[in-house]
C-alpha positions in Angstrom: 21.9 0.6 -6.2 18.8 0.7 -8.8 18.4 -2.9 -10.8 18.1 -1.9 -14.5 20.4 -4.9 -16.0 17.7 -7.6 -17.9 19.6 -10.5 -15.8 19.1 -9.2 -12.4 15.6 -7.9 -13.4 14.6 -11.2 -14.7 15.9 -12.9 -11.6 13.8 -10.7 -8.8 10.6 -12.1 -11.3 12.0 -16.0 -10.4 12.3 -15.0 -7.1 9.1 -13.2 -6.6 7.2 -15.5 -8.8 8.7 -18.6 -6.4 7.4 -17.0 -3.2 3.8 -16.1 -5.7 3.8 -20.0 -5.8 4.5 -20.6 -1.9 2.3 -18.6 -0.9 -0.3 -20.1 -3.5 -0.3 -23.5 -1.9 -2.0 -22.1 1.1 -5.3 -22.6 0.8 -8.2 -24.1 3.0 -9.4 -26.2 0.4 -7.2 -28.8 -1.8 -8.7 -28.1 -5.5 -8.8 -24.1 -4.9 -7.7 -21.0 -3.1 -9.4 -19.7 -0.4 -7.4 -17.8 2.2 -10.0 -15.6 4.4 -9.2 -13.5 6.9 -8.2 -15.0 10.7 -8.5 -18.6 9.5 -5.7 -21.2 10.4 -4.7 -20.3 6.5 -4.2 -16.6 7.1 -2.2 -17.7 10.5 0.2 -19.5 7.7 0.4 -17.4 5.3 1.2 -14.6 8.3 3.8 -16.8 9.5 5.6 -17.3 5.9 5.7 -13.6 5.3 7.1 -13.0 8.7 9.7 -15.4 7.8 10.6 -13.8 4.4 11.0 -10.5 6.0 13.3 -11.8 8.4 15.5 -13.4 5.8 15.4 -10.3 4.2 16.9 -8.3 7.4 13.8 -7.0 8.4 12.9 -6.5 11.8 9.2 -8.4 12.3 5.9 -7.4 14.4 2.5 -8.2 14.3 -0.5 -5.6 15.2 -3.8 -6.7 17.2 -5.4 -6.9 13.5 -2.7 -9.5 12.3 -0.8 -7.1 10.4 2.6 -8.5 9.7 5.1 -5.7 9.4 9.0 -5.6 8.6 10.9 -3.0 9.8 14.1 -0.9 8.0 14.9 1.4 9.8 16.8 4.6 8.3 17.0 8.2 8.8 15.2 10.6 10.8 12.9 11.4 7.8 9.4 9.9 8.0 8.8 6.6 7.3 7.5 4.8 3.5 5.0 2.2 4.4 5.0 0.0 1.4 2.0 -2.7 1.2 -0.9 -5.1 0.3 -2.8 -7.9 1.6 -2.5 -11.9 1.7 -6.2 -12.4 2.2 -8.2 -13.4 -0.8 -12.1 -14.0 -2.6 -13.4 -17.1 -2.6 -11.9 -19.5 -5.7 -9.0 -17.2 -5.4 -6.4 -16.3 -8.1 -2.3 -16.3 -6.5 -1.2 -12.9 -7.4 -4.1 -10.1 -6.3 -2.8 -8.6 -3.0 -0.2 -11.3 -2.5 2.5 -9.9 -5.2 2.3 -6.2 -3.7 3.2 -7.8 -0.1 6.2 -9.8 -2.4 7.4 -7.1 -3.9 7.7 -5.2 -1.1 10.2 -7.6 1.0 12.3 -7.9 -2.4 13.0 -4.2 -2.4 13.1 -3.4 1.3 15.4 -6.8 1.5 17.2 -5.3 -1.5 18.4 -1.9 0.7 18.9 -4.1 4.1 21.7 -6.2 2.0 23.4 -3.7 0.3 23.9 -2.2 4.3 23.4 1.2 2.9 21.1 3.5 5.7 18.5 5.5 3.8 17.5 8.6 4.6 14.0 7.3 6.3 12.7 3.7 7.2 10.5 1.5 5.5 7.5 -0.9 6.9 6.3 -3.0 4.9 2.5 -4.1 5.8 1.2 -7.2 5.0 -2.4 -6.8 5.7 -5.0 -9.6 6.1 -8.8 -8.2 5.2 -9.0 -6.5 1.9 -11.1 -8.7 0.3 -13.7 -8.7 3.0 -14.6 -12.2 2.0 -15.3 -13.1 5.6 -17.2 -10.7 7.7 -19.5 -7.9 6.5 -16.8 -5.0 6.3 -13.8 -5.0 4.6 -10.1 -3.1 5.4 -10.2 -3.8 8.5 -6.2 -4.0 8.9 -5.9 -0.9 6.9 -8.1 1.5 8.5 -6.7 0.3 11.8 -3.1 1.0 10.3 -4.5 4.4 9.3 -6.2 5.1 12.9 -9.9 5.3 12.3 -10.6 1.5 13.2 -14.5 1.7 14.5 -15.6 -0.7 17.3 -18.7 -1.4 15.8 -16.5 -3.2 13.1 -16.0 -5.9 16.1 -20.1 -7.0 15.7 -19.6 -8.1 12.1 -20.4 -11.6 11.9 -19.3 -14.4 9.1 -21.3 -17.0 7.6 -20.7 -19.5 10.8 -21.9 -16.6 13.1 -18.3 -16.0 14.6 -17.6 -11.8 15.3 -15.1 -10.2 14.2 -14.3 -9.5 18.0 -14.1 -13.7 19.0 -12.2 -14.6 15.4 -9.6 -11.9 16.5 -9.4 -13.7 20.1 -9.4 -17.0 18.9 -6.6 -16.1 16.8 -4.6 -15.1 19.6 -5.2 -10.7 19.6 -6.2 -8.9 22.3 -8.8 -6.2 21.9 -7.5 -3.5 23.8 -4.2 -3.6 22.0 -6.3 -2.2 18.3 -5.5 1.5 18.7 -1.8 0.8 19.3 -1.8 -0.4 15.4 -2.0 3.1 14.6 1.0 4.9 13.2 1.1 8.8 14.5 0.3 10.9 11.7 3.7 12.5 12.0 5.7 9.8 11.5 4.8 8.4 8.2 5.4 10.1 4.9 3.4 8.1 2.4 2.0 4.9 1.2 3.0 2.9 -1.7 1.4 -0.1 -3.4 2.5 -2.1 -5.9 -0.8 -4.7 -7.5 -1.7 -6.1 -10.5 -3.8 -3.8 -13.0 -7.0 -6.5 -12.9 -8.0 -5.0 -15.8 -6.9 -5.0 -19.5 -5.7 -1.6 -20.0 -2.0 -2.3 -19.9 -1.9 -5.7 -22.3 -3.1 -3.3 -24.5 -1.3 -0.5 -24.4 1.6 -3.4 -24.4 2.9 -2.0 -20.9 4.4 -4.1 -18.4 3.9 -1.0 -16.0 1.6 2.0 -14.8 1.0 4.2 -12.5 -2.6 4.9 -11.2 -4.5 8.0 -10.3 -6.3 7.2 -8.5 -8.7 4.5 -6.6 -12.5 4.4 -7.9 -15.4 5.3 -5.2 -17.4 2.2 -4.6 -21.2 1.9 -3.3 -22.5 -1.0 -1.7 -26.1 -2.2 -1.5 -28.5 -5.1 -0.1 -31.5 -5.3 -1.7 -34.2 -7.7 -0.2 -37.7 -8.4 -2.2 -40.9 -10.2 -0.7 -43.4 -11.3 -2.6 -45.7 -14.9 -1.8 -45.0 -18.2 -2.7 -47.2 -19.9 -5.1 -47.9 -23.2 -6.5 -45.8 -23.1 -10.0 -48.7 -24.7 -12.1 -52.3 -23.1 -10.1 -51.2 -19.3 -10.1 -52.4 -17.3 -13.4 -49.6 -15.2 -13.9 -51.2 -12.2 -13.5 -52.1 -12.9 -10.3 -48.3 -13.7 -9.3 -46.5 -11.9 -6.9 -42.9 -13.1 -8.2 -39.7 -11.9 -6.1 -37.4 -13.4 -8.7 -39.2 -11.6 -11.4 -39.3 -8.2 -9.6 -35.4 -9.1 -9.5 -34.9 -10.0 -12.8 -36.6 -7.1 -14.0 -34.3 -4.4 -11.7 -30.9 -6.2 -12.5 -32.4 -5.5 -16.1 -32.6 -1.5 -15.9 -29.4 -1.5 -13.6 -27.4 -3.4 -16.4 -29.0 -0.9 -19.6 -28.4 2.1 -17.4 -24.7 1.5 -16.4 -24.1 0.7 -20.0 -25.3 3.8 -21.5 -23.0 5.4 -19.3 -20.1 4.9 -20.9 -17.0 4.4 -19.1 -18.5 6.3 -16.2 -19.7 3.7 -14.1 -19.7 -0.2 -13.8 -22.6 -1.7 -11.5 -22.6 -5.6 -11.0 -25.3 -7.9 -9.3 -22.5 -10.4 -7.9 -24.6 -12.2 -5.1 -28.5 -13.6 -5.1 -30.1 -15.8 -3.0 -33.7 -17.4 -3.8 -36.3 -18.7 -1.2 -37.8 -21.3 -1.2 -35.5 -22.2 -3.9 -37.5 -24.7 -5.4 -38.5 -26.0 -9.2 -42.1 -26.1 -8.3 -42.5 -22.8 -6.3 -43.1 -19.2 -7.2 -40.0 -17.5 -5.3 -41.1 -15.8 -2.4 -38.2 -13.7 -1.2 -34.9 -12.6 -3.2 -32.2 -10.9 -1.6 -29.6 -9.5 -4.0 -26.4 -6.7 -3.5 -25.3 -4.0 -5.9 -22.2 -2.8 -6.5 -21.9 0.4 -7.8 -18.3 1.9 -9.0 -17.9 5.2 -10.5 -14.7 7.4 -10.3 -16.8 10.8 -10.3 -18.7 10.9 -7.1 -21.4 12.8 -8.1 -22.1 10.1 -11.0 -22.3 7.0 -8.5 -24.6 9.0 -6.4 -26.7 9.9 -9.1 -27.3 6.5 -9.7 -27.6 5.2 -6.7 -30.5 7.8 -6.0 -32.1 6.7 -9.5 -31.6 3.3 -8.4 -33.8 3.3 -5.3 -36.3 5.2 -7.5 -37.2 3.0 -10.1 -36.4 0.1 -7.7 -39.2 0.7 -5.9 -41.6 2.0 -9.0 -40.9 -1.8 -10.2 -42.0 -3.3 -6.8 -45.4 -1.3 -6.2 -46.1 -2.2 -10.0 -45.8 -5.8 -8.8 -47.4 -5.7 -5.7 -44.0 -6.5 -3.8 -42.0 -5.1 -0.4 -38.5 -4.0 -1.1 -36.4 -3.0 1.4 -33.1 -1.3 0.4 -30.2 -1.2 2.6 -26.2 0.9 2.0 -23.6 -1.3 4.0 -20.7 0.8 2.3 -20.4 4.1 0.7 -16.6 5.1 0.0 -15.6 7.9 -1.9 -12.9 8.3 -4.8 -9.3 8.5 -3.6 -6.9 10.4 -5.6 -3.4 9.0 -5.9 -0.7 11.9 -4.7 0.1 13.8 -7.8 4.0 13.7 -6.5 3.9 10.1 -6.1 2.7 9.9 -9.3 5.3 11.5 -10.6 7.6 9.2 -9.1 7.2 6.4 -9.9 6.6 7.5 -12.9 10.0 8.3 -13.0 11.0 5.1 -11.8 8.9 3.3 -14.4 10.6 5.3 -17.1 14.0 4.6 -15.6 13.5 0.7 -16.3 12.6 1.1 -19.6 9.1 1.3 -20.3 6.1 4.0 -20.4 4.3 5.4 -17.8 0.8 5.0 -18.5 -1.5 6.5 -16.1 -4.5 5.0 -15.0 -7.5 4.8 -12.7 -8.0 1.7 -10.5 -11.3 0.7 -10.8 -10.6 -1.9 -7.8 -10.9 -1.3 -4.1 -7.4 -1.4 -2.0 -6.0 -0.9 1.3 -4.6 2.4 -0.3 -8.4 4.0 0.0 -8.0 3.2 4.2 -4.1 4.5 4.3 -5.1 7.9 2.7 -6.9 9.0 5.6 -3.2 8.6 7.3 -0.9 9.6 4.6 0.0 10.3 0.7 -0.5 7.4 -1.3 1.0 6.2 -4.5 0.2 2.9 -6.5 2.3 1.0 -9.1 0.0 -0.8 -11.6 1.7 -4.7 -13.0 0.4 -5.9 -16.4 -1.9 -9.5 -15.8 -2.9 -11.7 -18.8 -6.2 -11.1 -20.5 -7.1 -8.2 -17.4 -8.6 -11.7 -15.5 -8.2 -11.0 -11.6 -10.6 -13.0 -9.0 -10.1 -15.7 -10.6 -8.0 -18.8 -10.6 -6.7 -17.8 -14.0 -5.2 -14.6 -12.7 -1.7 -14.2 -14.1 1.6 -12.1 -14.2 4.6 -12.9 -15.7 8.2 -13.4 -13.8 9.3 -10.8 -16.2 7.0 -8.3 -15.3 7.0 -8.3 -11.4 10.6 -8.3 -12.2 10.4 -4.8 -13.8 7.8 -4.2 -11.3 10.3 -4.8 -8.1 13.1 -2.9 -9.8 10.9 0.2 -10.5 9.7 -0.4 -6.8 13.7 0.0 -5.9 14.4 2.8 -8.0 11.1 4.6 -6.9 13.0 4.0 -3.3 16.1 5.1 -4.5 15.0 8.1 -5.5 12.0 9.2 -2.9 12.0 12.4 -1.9 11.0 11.9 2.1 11.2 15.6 2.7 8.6 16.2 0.4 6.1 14.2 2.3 8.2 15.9 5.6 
């Protein structure tokens, strides 16, 4: 049953990269993609999944989070959840999240054909709030998947105001029905993801496949700086109490310090707001975030501490409040060294080399492992570029990627996860 031929490989890529394209065209604005989490787009993408699963042989449900899930059953072993999300950032490129959901339906479809019972079922999750482009939090689908949704989750607001309680309404969910998306601990085995790399390690190792170790711990931080607002041409600039500046200033020693790190740590300034905003007007308030990423824990920790430090050393120096705020903290999750070796094994049995790597990217997987075991299959994407409208992986590729994803199946060892 495993796909190794180059003609059947290269014709699950058409396929998948056909559904890639689909899925692509919904978007809540014309010239771009933006799919965000509850919105009338994520209703359609939810319904074209659920649709794809079906014509796969899948049986279909949908969890109080808007989970789509298809069903195989199997065996009495314990069921493989294999997923990823359809939700995306803002200015979106087709294949982050979307091609793991994909790929799933191709393999699970590929078993429900061929009529053959496995020795354990398979749901695969479509998940809709990975990006956390919406509301203040992020997994929500996940963690309610894995059983430790929190209710305070429900008071996260978007831009517009609307909860995450009322968006969840409004899109047809009832609360009281969110614990009943939790799978009992006993009867799932593991969790499998299949995602492109969004990073360049694989176009240069010239591998179309790898297989990751595990997913980088991530710190989150709002950072808010008051100074007054001054008239731009009257204020000697040493009597200037500058928010921007004070900014400027720690983006500065946040950039040099991450750097001389190595490959230990990223940090990124990704969002800043300026008030009053104006050509003529000293700024008076700047609110920024930092992200901190760092596969040791102890590193990220370190810096954050450092961080909040010299943060502050900067604005008392400038005569400027600073207030500094953590809205997430997750750890690093390791990838199951079994798994690993797995799909390892399925990687080597279409051909190619399997590379291991860290994910230096945030996934659902980090929310499943507090459930279950969880594996990841890394895809190759041109020039590493992912968040981005330029984000791209080849037919042939996801093709090798859904036929490792099949053999992986073909060959997984439920009762070790038993």
């Amino acid at each position: 049953m495993a796909v190794t031929s180059l003609s059947d490989i290269n014709a699950l890529g058409k396929v998948a990269e056909a559904m890639i394209e689909q899925l692509g065209k919904i978007s809540a604005e014309p010239n771009r993609l933006v799919r965000l989490y509850l919105t009338p787009e994520h209703r359609r993408a939810a319904d074209q999944v659920a649709a794809w699963m079906r014509d796969a042989g899948l049986g279909v449900s949908e969890d109080a989070l808007g989970t789509v899930r298809g069903r195989l059953d199997g065996g009495n072993g314990k069921r493989l959840l294999i997923g990823s999300h359809i939700d995306t950032v803002i200015n979106a490129g087709k294949y982050d999240g979307t091609f793991g959901v994909v790929a799933g339906i191709l393999a699970a479809g590929h078993f429900a054909r061929a009529g053959k019972k496995l020795p354990f079922g398979i749901d695969v999750l479509a998940f809709g709030d990975e990006e956390g482009s919406r509301f203040a939090t992020t997994l929500s689908s996940s963690v309610a998947v894995a059983g430790i949704f929190e209710d305070s989750r429900l008071t996260k607001v978007d831009r517009n105001g609307v909860s995450l309680a009322n968006a969840l309404i409004a899109y047809g969910k009832q609360l009281k029905d969110i614990p009943a998306a939790a799978y009992r601990r006993d009867e799932v085995g593991a969790y499998v993801e299949v995602h492109i790399e969004q990073g360049p390690v694989l176009e240069a190792y010239d591998q179309p496949l790898g297989v990751v170790t595990g997913i980088i711990g991530q710190a989150y931080f709002d950072i808010v700086l008051r100074g007054v607002a001054g008239h731009a041409g009257t204020v000697p600039m040493d009597l200037r109490r500058d928010a921007l500046a004070g900014a400027a200033e720690i983006v500065g020693i946040v950039e040099r310090f991450a750097a001389a790190q190595k490959d230990m740590l990223v940090a990124t300034v990704g969002n800043l707001a300026v008030q009053p905003n104006a050509s003529n007007v000293i700024p008076s308030q700047v609110l920024f975030t930092l992200d901190l990423r760092a596969a040791d824990n102890d590193v990220r920790n370190d810096l954050a501490d450092w961080f909040e430090t010299e943060a502050g050393a900067i604005a008392a120096r400038r005569n400027l409040e600073i207030a500094i705020t953590s809205t997430r903290d997750t750890a690093t999750t390791p990838c199951d060294p079994r798994l690993q070796d797995m799909l390892a094994g399925a990687i080597t049995g279409v051909g190619g080399n399997a590379l291991r790597l860290g994910s230096g990217a945030g996934h659902d997987g980090q929310a499943m492992a507090k459930l279950c075991p969880i594996g990841m299959l890394f895809v190759r994407c041109k020039g590493g570029i992912s968040h981005n409208p330029a984000e791209y992986a080849s037919p042939h590729d996801m093709g090798i990627a859904v036929a490792a994803l099949i053999g992986f199946i073909e060959n997984y060892d439920a009762q070790a996860f038993g």
